[in-house]
C-alpha positions, 0 to 999 in steps of 0.5 A: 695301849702304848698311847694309854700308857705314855698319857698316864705316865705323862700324867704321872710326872705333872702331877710329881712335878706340881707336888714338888719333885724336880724333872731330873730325879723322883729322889729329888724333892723340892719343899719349897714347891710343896709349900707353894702350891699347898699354901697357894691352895689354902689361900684361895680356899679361904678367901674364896668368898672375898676374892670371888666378892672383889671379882664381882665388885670390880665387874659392877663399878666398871667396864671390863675384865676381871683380871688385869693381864701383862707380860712379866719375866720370870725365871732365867728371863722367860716372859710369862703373862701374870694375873692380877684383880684389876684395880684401874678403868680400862684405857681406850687406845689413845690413851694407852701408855708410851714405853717407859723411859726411865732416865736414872734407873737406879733412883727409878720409883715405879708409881701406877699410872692411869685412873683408879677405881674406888674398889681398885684404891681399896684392893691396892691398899690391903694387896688384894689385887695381887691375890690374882698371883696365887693362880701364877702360882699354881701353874709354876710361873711363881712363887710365894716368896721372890722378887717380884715380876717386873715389866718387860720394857724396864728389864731391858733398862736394867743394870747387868749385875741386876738380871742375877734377879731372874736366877730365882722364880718371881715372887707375890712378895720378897724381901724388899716389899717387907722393908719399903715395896713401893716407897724404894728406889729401883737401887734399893729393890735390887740390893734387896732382891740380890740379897735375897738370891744369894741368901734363900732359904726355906727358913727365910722365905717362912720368916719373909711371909710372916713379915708380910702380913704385918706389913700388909696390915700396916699398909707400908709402901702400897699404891 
């Protein structure tokens, strides 16, 4: 009987959790995890079919998973494995990348590297690929709107004053995929990033995702 009641309870307080109330009090309520995992529903209710679609499609033109799987630092620095439509062929094992030494951080521009498939080019140019977030979403890893999850190996190349980026959860976007993503120095993402945590709010996150599709559809700063 004790047990029946201590799982419901535990059942109980994942479900408030997921919804929205914080751990501390069921008077606290967070209406930015509401809005993530409600709008992180909807999204994968509506593009259901064409993800679903992409996800047969990346399994006919080339060996391998479906889903491309690494490790990334989410909030307060804590690895977390993120999901994304894998876009490139699988690297055999002699051709799997160093670790990333990057001599100037601060002019640092992440480029891809690997071969791309034909679905896995088109994928990356209308974001598609990074729709496999929505499920980091969903398990509290990430929200809609941060900065986004970075490798592990290039956090710990990192400037101090950057890791104040960690305070808040990883995004699929954020501000600085709405003004350059891809095309930004890594000095560039950062004051972006920054500004962002000592900016958030409820109202600019909604403003952030609007601007989003916008440049989605323009294809700004994809690779």
């Amino acid at each position: 009987m004790h047990r029946s009641r201590d799982l419901d309870q535990t059942t109980s307080a994942n479900a408030q959790r997921a919804a929205g109330w914080t751990e501390n009090s069921t008077s606290t309520f967070d209406p930015t995890r509401l809005f993530d995992v409600v709008a992180a529903t909807l999204a994968l209710v509506i593009f259901g079919p064409v993800l679903a679609l992409v996800g047969v499609l990346i399994k006919l033109e080339a060996p391998g998973p479906v889903f491309f799987r690494q490790q990334r630092v989410g909030k307060d620095e804590k690895p977390f494995e993120v999901y994304k439509f894998r876009s490139m062929t699988v690297a055999k094992p002699e051709e799997q990348r160093e670790t990333t030494e990057i001599a100037d951080i601060e002019s640092f521009q992440f480029t891809p590297r690997g071969q791309k498939t034909v679905i896995g080019r088109t994928i990356r140019a209308c974001s598609l690929d990074e729709m496999a977030n929505l499920l980091n979403v969903l398990k509290g890893e990430m929200a809609i709107i941060g900065p986004r999850p970075d490798e592990i190996e290039i956090v710990a190349q990192y400037k101090p004053e950057w890791r104040r980026r960690h305070s808040v959860k990883p995004g699929i976007t954020g501000l600085a995929q709405i003004h350059g993503r891809a095309d930004l120095t890594y000095a560039e993402t950062m004051a972006y990033d920054l500004e962002y945590v000592d900016k958030r709010s409820f109202k600019n996150d909604i403003r952030i995702l609007l601007s989003t599709f916008g440049v989605v559809a323009r294809r700004e700063g994809a690779r």
